[in-house]
C-alpha positions as CSV (number, residue, x, y, z in Angstrom):
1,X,112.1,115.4,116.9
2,X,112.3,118.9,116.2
3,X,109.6,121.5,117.7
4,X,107.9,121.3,113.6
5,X,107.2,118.1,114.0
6,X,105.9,118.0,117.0
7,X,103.2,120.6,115.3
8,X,103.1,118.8,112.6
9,X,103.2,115.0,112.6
10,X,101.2,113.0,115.0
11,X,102.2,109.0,114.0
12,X,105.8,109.6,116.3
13,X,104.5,110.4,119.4
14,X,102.3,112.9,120.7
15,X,101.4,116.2,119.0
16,X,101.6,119.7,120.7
17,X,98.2,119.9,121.0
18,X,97.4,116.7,122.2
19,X,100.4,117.4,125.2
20,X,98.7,120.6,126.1
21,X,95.4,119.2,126.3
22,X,97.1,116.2,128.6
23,X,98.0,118.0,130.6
24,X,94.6,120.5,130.6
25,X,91.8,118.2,131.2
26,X,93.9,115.3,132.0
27,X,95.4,113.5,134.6
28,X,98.4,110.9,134.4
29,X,97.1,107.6,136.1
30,X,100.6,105.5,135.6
31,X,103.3,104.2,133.0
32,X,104.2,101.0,131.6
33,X,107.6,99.6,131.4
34,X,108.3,101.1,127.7
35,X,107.7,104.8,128.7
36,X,103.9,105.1,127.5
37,X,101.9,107.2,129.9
38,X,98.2,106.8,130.8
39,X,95.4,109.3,132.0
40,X,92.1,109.9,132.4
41,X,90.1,113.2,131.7
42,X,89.7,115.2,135.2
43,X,85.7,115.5,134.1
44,X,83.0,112.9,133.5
45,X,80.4,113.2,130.4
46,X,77.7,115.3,131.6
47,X,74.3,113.6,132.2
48,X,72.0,113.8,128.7
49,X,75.3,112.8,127.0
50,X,75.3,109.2,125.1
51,X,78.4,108.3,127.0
52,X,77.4,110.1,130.7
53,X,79.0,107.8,133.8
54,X,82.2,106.7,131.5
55,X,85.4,108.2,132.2
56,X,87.6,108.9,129.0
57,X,91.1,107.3,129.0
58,X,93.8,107.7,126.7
59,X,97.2,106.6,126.2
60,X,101.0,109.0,125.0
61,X,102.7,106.6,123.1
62,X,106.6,106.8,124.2
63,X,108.3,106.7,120.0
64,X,105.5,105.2,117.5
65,X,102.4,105.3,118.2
66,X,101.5,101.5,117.4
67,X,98.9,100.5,119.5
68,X,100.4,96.6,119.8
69,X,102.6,98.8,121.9
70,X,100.1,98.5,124.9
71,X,101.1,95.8,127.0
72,X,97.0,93.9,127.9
73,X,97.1,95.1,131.2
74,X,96.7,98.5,130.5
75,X,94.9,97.5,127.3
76,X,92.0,96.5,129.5
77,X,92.2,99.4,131.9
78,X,91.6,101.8,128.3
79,X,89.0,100.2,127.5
80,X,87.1,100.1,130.5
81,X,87.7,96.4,131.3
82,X,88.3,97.4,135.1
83,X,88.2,100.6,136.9
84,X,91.6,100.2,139.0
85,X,94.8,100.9,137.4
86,X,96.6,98.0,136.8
87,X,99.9,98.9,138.4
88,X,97.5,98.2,142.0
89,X,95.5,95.4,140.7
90,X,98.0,93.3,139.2
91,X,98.2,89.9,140.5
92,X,102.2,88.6,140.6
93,X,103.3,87.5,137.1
94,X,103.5,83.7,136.9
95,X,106.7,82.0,136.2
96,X,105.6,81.0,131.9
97,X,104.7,85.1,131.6
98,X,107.2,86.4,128.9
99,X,107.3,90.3,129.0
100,X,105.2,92.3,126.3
101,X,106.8,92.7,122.7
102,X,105.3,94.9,120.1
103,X,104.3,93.6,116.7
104,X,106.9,92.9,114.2
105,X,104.7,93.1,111.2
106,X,106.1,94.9,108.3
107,X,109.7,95.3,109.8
108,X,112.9,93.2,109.7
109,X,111.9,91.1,112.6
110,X,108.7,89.8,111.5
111,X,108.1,86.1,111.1
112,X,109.0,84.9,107.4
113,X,108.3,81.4,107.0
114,X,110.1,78.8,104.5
115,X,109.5,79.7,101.2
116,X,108.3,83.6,101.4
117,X,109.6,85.6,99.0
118,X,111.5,87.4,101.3
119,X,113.5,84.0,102.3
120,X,114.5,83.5,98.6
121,X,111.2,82.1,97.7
122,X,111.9,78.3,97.8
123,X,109.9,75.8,100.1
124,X,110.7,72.6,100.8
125,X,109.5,69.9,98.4
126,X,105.8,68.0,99.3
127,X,105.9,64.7,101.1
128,X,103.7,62.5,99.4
129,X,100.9,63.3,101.7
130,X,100.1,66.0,98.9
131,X,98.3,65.8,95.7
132,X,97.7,68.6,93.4
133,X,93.8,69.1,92.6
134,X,93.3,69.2,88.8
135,X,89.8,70.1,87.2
136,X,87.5,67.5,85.5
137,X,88.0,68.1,81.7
């Protein structure tokens, strides 16, 4: 993406502004396996403020910024969950753990079940076990 949209768009990663402020009053905390990087602002709310002793974290998406993007360990750690960054207080994935995927709602991969329009339309015939309701005339 060209240096104008990086000024200009904000739903494709991060904006110019937001980078510069990053790196400003933030610090990076870690990274998750598809390239999104954490921090955490340097500063706490001053006391008096409604959210004094809460430490502000943010996420750079890495391409879209979809927030199903976030794998739930570091989905916790953003929103206060835990203070620790996940990367030190993961416990060893279990053998059933498949690895994150994002949402495929609204793309080419998203589920389309038997008889969506976008599958022709056509579901398979009811098994006797249905009966259509009909008003009392």
């Amino acid at each position: 993406m060209g240096i104008l949209g990086k000024i200009f768009t904000w739903w494709n990663g991060a904006t110019v502004t937001t980078m510069l402020n990053s790196a400003l009053t933030g610090e990076q905390v870690g990274s998750d396996a598809q390239g999104n990087k954490y921090y955490r602002a340097k500063k706490r709310y001053p006391a008096g403020h409604p959210f004094a002793g809460r430490e502000r974290r943010w996420v750079i998406y890495n391409g879209a910024n979809d927030a199903s993007r976030v794998p739930a360990e570091w989905h916790g750690w953003l929103h206060g969950s835990f203070d620790g960054v996940p990367e030190s207080n993961l416990p060893p994935p279990r053998i059933w753990e498949v690895e994150h995927s994002a949402n495929a709602t609204g793309t080419a991969a998203a589920y389309r079940p038997q008889g969506a329009l976008e599958r022709g339309g056509k579901r398979a015939a009811a098994t006797g076990d249905y009966e259509a309701w009909t008003p009392e005339a």
